[in-house]
MDAnalysis code that builds the backbone (N, CA, C; Angstrom):
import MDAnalysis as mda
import numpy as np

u = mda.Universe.empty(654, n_residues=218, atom_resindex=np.repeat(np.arange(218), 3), trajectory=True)
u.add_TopologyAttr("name", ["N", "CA", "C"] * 218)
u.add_TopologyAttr("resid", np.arange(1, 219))
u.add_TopologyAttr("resname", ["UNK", "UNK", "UNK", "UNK", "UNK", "UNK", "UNK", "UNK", "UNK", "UNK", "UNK", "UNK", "UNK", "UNK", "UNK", "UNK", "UNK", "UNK", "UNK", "UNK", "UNK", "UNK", "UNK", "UNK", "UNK", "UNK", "UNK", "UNK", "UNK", "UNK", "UNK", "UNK", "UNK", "UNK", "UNK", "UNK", "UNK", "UNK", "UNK", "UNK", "UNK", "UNK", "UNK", "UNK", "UNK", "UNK", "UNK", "UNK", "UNK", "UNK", "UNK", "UNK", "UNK", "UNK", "UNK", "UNK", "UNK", "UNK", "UNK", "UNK", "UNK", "UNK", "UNK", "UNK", "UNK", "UNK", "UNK", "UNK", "UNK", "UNK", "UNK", "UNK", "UNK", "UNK", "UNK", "UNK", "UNK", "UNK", "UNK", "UNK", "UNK", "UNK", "UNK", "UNK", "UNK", "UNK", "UNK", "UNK", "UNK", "UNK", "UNK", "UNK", "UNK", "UNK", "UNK", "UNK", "UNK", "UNK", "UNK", "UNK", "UNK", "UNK", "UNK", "UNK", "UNK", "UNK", "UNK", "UNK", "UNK", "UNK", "UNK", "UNK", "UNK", "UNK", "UNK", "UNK", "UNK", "UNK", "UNK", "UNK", "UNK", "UNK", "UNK", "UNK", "UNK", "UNK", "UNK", "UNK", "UNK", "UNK", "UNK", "UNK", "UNK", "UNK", "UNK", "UNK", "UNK", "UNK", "UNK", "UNK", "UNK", "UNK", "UNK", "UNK", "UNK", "UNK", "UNK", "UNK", "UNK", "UNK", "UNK", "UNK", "UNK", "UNK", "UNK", "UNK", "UNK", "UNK", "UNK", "UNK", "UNK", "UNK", "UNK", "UNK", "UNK", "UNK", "UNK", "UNK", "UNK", "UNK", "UNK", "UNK", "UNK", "UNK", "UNK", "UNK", "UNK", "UNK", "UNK", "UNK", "UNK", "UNK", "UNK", "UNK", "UNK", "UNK", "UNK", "UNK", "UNK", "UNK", "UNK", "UNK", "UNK", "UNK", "UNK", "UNK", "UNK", "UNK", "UNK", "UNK", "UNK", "UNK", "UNK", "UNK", "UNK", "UNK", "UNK", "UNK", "UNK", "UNK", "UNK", "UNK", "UNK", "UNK", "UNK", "UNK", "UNK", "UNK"])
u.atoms.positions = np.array([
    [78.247, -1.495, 54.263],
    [77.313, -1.612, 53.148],
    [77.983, -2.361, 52.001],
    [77.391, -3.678, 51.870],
    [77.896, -4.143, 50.769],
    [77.867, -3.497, 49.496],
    [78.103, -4.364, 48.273],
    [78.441, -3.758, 46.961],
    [76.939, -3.892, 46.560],
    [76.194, -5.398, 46.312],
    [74.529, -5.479, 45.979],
    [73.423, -4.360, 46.681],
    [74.101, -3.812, 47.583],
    [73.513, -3.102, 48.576],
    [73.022, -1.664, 47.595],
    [74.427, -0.832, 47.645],
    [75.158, -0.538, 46.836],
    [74.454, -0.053, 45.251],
    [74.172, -0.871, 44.744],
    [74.064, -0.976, 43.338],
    [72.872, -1.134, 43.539],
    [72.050, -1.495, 44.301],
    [70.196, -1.500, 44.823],
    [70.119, -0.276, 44.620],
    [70.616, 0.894, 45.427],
    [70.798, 2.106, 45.931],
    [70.635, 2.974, 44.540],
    [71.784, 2.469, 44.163],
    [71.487, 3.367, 42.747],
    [70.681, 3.069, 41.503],
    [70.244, 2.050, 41.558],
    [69.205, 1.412, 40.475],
    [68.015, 1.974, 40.798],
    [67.618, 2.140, 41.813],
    [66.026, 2.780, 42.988],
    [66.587, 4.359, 42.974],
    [67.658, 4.688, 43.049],
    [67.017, 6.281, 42.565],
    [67.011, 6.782, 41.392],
    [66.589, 6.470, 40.472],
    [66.476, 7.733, 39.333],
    [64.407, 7.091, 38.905],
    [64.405, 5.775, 39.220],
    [63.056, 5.515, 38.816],
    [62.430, 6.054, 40.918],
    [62.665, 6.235, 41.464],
    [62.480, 7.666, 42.723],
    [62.274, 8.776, 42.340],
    [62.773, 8.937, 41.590],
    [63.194, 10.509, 41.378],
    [61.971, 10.953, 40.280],
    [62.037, 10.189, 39.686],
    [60.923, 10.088, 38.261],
    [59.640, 9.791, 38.979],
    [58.946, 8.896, 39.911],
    [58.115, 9.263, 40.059],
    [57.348, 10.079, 41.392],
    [58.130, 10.202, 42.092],
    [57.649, 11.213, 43.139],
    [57.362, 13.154, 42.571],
    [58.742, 13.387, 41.283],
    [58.767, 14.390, 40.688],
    [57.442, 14.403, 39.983],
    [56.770, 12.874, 38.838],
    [55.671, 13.104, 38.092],
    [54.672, 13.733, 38.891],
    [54.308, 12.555, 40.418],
    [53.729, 12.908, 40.846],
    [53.298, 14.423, 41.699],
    [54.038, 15.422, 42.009],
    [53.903, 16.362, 42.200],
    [53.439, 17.192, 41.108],
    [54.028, 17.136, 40.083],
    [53.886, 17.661, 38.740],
    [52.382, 17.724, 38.362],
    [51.980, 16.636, 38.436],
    [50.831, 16.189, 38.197],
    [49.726, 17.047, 39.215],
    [49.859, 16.980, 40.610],
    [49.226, 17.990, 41.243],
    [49.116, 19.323, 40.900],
    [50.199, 19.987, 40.460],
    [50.095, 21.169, 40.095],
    [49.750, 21.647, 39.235],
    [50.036, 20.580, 38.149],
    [49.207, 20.631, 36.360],
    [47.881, 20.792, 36.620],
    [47.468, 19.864, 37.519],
    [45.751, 19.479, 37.934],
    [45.249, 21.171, 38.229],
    [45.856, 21.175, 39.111],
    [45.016, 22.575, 39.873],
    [45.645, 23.815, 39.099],
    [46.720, 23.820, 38.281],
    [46.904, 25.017, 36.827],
    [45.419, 24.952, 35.895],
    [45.004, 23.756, 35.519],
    [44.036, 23.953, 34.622],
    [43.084, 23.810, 35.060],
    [42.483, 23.833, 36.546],
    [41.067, 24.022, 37.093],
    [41.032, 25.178, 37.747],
    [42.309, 26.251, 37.394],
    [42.642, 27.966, 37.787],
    [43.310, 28.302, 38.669],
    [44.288, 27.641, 39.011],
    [45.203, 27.646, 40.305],
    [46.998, 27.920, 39.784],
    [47.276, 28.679, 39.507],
    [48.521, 28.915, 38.938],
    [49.591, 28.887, 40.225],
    [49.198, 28.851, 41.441],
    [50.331, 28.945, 42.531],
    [51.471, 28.505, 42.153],
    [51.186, 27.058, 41.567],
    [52.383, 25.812, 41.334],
    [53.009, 26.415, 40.338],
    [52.971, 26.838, 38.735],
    [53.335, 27.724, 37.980],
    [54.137, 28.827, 38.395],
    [53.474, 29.624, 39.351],
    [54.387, 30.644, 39.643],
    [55.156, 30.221, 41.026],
    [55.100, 29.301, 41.732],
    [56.316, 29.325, 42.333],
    [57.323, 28.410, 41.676],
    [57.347, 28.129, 40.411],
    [58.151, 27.342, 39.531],
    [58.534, 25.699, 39.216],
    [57.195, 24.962, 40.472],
    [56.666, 24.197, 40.468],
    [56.229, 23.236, 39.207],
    [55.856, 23.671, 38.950],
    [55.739, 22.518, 37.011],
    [56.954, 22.205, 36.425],
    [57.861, 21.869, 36.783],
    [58.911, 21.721, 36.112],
    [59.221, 20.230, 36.241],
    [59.880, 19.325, 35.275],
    [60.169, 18.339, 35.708],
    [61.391, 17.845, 36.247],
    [62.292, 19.146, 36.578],
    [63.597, 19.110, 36.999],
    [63.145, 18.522, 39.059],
    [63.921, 17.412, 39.043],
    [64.050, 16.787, 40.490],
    [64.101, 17.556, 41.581],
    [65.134, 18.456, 41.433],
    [65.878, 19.626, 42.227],
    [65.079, 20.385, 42.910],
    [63.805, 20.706, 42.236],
    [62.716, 21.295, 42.014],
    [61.756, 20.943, 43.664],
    [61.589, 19.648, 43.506],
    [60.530, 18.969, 44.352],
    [61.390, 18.125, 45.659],
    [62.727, 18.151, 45.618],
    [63.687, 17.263, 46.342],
    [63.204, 17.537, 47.606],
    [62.593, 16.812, 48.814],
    [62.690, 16.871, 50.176],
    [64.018, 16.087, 51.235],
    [64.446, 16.573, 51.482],
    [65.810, 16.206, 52.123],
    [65.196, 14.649, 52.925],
    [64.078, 14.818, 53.230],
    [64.046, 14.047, 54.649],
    [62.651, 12.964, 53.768],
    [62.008, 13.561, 52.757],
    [61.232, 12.467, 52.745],
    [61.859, 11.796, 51.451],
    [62.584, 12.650, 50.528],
    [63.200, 11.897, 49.178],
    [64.100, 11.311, 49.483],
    [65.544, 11.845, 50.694],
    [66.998, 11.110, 50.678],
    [66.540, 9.756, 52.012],
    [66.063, 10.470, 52.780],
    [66.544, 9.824, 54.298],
    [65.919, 8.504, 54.455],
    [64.459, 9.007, 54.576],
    [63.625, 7.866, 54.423],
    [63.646, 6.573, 53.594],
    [63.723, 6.822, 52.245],
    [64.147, 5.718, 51.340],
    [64.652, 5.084, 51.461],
    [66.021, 5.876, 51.758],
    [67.539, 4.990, 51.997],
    [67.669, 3.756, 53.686],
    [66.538, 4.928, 54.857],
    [66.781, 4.157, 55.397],
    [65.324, 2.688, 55.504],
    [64.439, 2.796, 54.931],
    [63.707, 2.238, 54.545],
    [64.525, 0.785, 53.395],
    [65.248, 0.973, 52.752],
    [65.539, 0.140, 51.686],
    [66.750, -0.656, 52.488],
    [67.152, -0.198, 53.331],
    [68.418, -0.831, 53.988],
    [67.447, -1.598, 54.988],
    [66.593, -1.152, 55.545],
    [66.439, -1.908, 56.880],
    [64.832, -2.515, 56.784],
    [64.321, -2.464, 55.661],
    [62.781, -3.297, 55.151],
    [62.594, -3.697, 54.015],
    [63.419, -3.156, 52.793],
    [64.156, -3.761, 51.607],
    [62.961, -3.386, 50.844],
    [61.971, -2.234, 51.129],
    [61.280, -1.703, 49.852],
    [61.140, -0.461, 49.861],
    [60.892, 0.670, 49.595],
    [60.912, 1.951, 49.735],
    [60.134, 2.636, 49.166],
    [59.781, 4.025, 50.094],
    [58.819, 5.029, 49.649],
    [58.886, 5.902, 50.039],
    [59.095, 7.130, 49.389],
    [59.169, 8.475, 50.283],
    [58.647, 9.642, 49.561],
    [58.411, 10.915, 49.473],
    [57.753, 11.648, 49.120],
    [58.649, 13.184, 48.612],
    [57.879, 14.034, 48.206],
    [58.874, 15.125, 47.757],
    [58.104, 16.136, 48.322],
    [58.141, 17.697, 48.464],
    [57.883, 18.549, 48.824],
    [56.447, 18.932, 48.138],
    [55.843, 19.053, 48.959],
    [53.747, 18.958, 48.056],
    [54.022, 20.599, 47.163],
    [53.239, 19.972, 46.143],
    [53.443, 21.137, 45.581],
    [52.305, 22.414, 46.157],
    [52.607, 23.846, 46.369],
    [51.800, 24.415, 46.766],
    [50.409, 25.014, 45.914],
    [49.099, 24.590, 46.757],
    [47.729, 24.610, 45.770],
    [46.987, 25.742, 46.542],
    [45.962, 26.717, 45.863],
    [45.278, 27.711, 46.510],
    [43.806, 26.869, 46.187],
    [43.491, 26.260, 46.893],
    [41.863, 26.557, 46.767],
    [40.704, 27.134, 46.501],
    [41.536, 28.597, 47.269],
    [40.525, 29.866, 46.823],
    [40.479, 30.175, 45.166],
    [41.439, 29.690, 44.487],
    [41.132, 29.806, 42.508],
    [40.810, 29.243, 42.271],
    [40.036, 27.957, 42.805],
    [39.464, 27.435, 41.978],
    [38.022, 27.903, 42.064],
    [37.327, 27.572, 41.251],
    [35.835, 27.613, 40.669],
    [34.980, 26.650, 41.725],
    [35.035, 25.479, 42.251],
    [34.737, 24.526, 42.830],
    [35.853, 24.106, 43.614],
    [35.837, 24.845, 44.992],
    [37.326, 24.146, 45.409],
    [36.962, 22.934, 46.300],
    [35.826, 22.223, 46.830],
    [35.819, 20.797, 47.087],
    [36.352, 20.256, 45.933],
    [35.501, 20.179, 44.966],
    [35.707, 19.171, 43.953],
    [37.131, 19.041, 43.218],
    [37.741, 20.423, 42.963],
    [38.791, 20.838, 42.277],
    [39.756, 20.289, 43.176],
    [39.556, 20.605, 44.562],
    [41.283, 20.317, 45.277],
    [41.384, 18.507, 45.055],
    [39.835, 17.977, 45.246],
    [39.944, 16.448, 44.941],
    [40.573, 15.503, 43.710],
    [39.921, 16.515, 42.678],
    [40.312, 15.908, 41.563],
    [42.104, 16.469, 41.346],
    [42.624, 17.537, 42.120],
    [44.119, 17.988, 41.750],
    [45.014, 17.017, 42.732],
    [44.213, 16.472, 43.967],
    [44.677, 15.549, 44.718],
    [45.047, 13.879, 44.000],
    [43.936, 13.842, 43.476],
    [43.831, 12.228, 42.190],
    [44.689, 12.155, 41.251],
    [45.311, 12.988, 40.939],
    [46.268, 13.660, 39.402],
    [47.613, 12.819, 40.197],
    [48.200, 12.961, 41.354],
    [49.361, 12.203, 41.486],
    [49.108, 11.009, 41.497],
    [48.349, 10.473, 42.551],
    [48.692, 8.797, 41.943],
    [47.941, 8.559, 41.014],
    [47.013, 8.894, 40.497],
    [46.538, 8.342, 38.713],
    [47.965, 8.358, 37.972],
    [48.716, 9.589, 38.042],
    [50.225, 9.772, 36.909],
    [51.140, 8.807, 37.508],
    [50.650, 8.222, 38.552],
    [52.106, 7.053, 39.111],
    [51.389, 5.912, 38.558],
    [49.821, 5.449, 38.527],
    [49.199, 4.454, 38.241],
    [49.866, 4.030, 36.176],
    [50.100, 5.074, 35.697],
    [50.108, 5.542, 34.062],
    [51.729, 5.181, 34.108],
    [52.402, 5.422, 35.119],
    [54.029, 5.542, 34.681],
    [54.284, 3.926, 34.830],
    [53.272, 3.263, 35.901],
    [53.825, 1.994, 35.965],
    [53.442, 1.112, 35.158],
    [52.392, 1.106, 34.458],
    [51.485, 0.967, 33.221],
    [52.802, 1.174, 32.194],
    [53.013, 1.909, 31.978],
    [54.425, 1.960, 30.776],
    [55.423, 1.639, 31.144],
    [56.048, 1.536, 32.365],
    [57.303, 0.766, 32.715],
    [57.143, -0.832, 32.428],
    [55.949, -1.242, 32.255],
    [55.070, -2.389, 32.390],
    [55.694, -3.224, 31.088],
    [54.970, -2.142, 29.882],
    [54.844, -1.684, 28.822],
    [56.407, -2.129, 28.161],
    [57.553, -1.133, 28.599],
    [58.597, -1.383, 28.253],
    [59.202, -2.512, 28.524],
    [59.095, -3.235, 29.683],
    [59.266, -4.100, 30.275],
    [59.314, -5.594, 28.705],
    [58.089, -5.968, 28.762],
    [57.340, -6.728, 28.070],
    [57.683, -6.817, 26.448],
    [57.486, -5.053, 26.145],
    [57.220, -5.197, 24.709],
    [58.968, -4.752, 24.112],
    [59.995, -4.205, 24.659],
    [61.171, -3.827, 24.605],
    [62.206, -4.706, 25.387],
    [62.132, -4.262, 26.177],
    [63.262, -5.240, 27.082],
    [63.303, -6.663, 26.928],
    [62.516, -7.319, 27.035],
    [62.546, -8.653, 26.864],
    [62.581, -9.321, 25.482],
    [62.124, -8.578, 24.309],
    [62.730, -9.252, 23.084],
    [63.755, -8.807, 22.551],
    [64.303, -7.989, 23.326],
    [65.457, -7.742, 23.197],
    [66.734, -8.523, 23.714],
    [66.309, -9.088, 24.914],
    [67.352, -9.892, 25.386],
    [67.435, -10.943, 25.059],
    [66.422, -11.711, 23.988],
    [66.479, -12.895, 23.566],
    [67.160, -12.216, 21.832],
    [67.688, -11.295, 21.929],
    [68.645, -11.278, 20.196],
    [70.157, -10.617, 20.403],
    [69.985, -10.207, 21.980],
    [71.330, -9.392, 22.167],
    [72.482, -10.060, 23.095],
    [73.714, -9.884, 22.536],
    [74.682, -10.822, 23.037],
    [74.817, -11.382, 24.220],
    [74.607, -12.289, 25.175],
    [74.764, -12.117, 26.430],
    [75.325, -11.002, 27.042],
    [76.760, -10.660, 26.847],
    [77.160, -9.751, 27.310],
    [76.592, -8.242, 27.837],
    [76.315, -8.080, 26.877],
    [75.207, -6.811, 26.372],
    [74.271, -7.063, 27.273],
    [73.152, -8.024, 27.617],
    [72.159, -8.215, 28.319],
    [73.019, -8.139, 29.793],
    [73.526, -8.966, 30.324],
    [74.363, -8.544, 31.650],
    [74.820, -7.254, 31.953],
    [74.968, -6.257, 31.334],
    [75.677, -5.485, 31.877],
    [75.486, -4.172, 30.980],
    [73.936, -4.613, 30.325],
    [73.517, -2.923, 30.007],
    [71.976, -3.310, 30.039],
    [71.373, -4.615, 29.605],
    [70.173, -4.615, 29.909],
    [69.609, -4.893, 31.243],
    [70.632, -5.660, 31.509],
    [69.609, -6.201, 33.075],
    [69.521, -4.906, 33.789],
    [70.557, -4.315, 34.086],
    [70.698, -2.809, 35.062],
    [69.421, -2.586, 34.969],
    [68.758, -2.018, 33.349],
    [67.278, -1.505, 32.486],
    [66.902, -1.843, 33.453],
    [66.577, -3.120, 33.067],
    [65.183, -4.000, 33.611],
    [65.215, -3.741, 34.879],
    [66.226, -3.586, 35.814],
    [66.223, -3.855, 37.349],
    [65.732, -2.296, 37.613],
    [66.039, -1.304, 36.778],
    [65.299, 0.436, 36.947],
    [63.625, 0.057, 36.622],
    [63.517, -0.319, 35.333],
    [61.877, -0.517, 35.143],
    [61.269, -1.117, 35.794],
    [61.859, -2.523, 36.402],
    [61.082, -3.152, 37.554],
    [60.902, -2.278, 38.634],
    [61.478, -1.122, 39.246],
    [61.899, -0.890, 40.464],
    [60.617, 0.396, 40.343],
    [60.476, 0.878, 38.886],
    [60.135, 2.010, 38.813],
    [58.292, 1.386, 38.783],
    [57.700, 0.310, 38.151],
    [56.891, -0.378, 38.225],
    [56.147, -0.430, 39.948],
    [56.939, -0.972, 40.715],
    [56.556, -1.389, 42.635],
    [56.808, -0.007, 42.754],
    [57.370, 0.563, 42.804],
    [57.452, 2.077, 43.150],
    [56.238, 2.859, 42.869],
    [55.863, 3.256, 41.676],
    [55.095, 3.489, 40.982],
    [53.351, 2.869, 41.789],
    [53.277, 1.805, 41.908],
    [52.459, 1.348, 42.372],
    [52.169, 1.910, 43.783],
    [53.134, 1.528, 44.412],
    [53.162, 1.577, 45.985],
    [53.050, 3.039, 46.207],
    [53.630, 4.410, 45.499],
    [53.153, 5.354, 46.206],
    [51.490, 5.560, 45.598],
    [51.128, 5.224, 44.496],
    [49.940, 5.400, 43.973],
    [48.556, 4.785, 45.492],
    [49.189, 3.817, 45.619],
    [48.073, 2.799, 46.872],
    [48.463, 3.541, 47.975],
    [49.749, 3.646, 48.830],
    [49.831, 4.641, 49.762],
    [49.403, 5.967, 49.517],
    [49.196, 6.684, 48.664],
    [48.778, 8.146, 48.831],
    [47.213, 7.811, 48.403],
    [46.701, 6.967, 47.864],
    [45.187, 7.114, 48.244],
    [44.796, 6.630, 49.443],
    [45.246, 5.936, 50.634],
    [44.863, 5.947, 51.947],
    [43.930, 6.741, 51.916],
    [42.939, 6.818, 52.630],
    [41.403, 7.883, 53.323],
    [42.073, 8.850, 54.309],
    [43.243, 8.931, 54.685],
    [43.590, 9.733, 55.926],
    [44.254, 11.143, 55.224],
    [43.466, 12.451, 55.498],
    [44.211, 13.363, 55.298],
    [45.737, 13.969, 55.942],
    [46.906, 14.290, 55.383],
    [46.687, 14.924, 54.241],
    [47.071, 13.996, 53.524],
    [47.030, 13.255, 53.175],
    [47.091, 12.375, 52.082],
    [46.374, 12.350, 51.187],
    [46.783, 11.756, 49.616],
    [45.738, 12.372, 48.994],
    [44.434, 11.538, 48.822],
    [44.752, 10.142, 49.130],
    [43.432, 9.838, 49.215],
    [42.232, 10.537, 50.320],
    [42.839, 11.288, 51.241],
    [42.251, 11.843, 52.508],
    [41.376, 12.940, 51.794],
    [42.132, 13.614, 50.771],
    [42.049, 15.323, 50.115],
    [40.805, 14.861, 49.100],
    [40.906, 13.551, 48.753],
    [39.546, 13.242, 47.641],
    [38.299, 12.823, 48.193],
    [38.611, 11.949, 49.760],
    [37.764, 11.711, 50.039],
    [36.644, 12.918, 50.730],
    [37.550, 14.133, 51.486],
    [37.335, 15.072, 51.805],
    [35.875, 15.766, 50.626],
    [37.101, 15.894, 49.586],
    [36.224, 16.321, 48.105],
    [34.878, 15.661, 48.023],
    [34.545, 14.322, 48.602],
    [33.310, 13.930, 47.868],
    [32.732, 13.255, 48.768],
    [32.800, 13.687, 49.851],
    [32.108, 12.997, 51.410],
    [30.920, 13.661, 51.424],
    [29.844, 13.917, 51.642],
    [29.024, 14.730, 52.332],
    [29.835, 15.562, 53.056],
    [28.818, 16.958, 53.681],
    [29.641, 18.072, 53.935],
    [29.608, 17.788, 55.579],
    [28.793, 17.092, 56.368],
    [29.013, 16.050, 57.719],
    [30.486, 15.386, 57.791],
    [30.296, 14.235, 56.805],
    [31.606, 13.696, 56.865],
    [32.756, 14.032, 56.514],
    [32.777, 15.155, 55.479],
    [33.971, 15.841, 54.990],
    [34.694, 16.547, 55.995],
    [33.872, 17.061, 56.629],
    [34.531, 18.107, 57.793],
    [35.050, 17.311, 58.890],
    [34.399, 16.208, 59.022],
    [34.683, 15.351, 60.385],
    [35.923, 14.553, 59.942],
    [36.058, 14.401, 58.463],
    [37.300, 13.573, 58.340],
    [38.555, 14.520, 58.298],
    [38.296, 15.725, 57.707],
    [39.062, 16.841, 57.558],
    [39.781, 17.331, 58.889],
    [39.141, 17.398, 60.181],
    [39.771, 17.451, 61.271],
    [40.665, 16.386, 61.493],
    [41.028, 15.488, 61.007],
    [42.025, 14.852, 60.929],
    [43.256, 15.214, 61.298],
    [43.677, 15.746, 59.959],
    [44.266, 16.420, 59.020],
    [45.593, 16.718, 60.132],
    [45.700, 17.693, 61.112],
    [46.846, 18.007, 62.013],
    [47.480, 16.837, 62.442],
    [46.600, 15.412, 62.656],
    [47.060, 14.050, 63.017],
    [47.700, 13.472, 62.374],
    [47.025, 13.805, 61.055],
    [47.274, 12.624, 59.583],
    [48.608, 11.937, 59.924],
    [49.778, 13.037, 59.838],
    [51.050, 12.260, 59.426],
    [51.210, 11.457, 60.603],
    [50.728, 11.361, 61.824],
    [51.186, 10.786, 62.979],
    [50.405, 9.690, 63.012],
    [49.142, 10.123, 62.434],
    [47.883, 8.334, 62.145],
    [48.604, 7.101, 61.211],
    [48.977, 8.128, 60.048],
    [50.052, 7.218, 58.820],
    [51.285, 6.466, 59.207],
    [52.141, 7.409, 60.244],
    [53.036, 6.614, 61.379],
    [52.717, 5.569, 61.821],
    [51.816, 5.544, 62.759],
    [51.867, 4.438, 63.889],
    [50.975, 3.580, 62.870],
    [50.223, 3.990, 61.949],
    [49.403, 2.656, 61.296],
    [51.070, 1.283, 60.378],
    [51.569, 2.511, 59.955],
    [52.707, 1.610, 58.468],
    [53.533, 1.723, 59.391],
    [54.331, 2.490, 60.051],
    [55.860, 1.869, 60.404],
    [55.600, 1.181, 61.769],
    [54.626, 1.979, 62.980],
    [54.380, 0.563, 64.195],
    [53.856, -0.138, 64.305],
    [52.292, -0.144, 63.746],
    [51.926, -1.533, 63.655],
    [51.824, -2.462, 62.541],
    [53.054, -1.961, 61.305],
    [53.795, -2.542, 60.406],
    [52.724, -3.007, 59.203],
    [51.274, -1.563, 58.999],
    [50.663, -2.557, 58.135],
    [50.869, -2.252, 56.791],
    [52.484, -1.370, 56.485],
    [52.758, -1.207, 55.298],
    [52.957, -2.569, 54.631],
    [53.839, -3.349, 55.324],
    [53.858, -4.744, 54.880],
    [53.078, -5.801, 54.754],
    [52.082, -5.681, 55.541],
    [51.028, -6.286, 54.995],
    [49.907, -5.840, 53.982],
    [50.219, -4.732, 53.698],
    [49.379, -4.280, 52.509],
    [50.700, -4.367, 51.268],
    [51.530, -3.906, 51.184],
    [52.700, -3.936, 49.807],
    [53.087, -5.275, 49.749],
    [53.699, -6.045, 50.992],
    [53.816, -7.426, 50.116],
    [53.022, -8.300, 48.688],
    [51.682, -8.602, 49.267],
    [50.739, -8.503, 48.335],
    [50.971, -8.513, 47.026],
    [50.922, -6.873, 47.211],
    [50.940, -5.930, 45.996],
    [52.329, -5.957, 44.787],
    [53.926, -5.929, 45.932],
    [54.858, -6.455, 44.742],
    [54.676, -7.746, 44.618],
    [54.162, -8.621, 44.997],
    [53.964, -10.108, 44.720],
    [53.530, -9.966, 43.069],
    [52.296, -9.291, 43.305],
    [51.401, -9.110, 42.095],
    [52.016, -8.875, 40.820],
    [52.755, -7.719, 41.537],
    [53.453, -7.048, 40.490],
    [54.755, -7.707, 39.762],
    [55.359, -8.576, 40.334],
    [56.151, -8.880, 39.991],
    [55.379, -10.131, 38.812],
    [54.650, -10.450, 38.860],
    [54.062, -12.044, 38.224],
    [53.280, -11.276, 36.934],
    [53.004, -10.071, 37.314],
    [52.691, -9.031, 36.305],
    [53.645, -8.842, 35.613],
    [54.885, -8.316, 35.820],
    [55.790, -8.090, 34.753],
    [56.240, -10.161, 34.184],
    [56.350, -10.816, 34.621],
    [56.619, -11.651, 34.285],
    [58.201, -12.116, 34.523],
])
């Protein structure tokens, strides 16, 4: 493993860490204030990493994803939701499902933000030096945290349960199609498999998308 390798590695985890953590957070906030305290009391709302860390979808995957396809995405431990508290639990589990990637859609929106309105007039007043070797690092976290940000937001609304676009669509299907998509659900992670890593259409949907993004930040 080279040194650029290396220094990729560690620039991509802490804007990782930040938003896979929001995003859980965000689920559990959702379904705390539509009467679901599970996440609360199993200590879940917290924004400590440690908290939500999945060995296999936060460390493994990423790392081996970023080494061997050079973009990355991985997930943290779902936060746990009761249905039965809520008041409306179609609608409620949907809208507590929407709360993560809407809060990844918002984080990349302000990484955007910083990007543009901080970082960059900044590097046109600060010494070269300074820009090499305390700003660029920045920029290379905010950029990273930006495609990140994005990419789990578009991957977790997929239609396939459990995913959360699966859990919203579930929420607001007719009660025919809800159920019929809902049997899914035992498949999901194995449908999400063979769709993005074998017949590789993660890359044809994210290329695209950091293209975009990148011409977006400028």
């Amino acid at each position: 493993m080279n040194r650029s390798t290396i220094m990729g590695i560690i620039i991509a985890a802490l804007p990782i860490l930040i938003a896979i953590t929001f995003h859980e957070v965000a689920h559990g906030f959702a379904a705390y204030k539509l009467g679901d305290p599970t996440a609360k009391m199993k200590g879940r709302l917290t924004l400590n990493p440690l908290a939500h860390i999945d060995l296999f979808g936060t460390i493994i995957i990423p790392f081996i994803l970023f080494i061997t396809a050079g973009f990355v995405i991985g997930y943290a431990k779902p936060v746990p939701i009761n249905p039965y508290n809520f008041k409306n639990p179609k609608r409620d589990m949907a809208i507590s499902a929407i709360a993560g990637p809407a809060t990844n859609i918002v984080l990349a929106v302000l990484s955007i933000a910083v990007i543009r309105m901080v970082i960059y007039p900044l590097s046109s007043i600060l010494p070269q030096a300074v820009v090499s070797t305390v700003l660029s690092p920045i920029f290379q976290m905010f950029r990273v945290s930006v495609v990140i940000n994005v990419i789990l937001a578009i991957f977790n609304m997929v239609p396939i349960p459990p995913l959360d676009g699966g859990r919203v669509a579930v929420g607001f299907l007719p009660h025919k199609q809800a159920e019929a998509l809902s049997k899914l659900e035992p498949f999901g992670l194995i449908i999400v498999i063979v769709l993005f890593f074998v017949l590789d259409l993660g890359r044809f949907m994210f290329d695209p998308i950091i293209r975009f993004v990148y011409a977006l930040i400028g």
